[in-house]
C-alpha positions in Angstrom: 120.8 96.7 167.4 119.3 100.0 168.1 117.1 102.3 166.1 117.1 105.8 166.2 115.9 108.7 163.4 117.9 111.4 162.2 116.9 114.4 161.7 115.3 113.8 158.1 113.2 111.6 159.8 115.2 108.1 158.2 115.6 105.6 160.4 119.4 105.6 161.5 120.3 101.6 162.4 123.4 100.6 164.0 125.4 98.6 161.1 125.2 95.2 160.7 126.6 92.3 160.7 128.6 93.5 164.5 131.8 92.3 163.9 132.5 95.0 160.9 131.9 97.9 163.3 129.9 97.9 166.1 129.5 102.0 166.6 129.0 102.5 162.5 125.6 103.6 161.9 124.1 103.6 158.6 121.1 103.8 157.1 118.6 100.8 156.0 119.8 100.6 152.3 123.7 100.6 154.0 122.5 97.9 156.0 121.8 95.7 153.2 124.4 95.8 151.6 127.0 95.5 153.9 125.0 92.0 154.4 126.0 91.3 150.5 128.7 92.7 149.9 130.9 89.6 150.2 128.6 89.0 146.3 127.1 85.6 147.9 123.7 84.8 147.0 121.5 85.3 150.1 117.8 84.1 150.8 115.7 87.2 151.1 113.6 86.0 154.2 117.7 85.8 155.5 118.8 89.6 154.8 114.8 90.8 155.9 115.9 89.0 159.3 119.7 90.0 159.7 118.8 93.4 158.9 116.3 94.1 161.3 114.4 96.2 159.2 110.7 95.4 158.5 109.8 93.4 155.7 108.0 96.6 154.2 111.2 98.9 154.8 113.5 95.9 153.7 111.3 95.1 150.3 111.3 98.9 149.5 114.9 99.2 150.0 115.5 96.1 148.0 113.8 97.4 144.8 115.4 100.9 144.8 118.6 98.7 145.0 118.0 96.6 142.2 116.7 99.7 140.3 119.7 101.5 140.6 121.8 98.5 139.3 123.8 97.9 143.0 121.9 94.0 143.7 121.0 91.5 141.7 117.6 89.5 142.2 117.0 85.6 141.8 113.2 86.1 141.8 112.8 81.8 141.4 115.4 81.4 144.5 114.1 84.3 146.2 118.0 85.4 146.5 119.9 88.9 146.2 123.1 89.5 145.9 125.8 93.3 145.5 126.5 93.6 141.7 129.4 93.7 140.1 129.3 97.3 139.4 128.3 98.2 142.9 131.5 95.9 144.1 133.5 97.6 141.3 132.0 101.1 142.2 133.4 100.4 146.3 137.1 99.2 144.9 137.8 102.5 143.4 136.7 104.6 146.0 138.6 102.6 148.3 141.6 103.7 146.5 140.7 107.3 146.4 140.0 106.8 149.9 144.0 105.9 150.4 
């Protein structure tokens, strides 16, 4: 994984996880949730270490996530997980996409 920033200064990460496309780059909150999209609950310590982000950059990203109503939180489980209206949200542009 390589880090680069662009030109607004926000760190620019190649995606992960590899296998959905090695030369997509995407920004740290992208980053995240390609890691939940598949709406599994993930430990937090998990997605701060897939990510590669720092845990500051990570735990900031995370909030504005849940803020925004696109992850979920499991603050006893320490577990996060895409939302139904974020997953809903990526189905229809999908199909505009087509």
């Amino acid at each position: 994984m390589t880090i680069t920033t662009g030109e607004s200064g926000v760190p620019i990460i190649n995606a992960l996880p590899e296998e959905k496309n090695e030369e997509m780059k995407a920004c740290p909150l992208d980053v995240i949730l390609l890691l939940l999209e598949d709406r599994e609950w993930h430990d937090i310590a998990d997605i701060i270490k897939k990510s590669g982000l720092s845990e500051k950059v990570a735990s900031t990203c995370l909030n504005f996530l849940v803020e925004s109503g696109l992850i979920e939180v499991d603050l006893k489980e320490d577990k996060a997980k895409a939302s139904k209206a974020y997953l809903d949200f990526t189905k229809r542009i999908a199909g505009v996409e087509r």
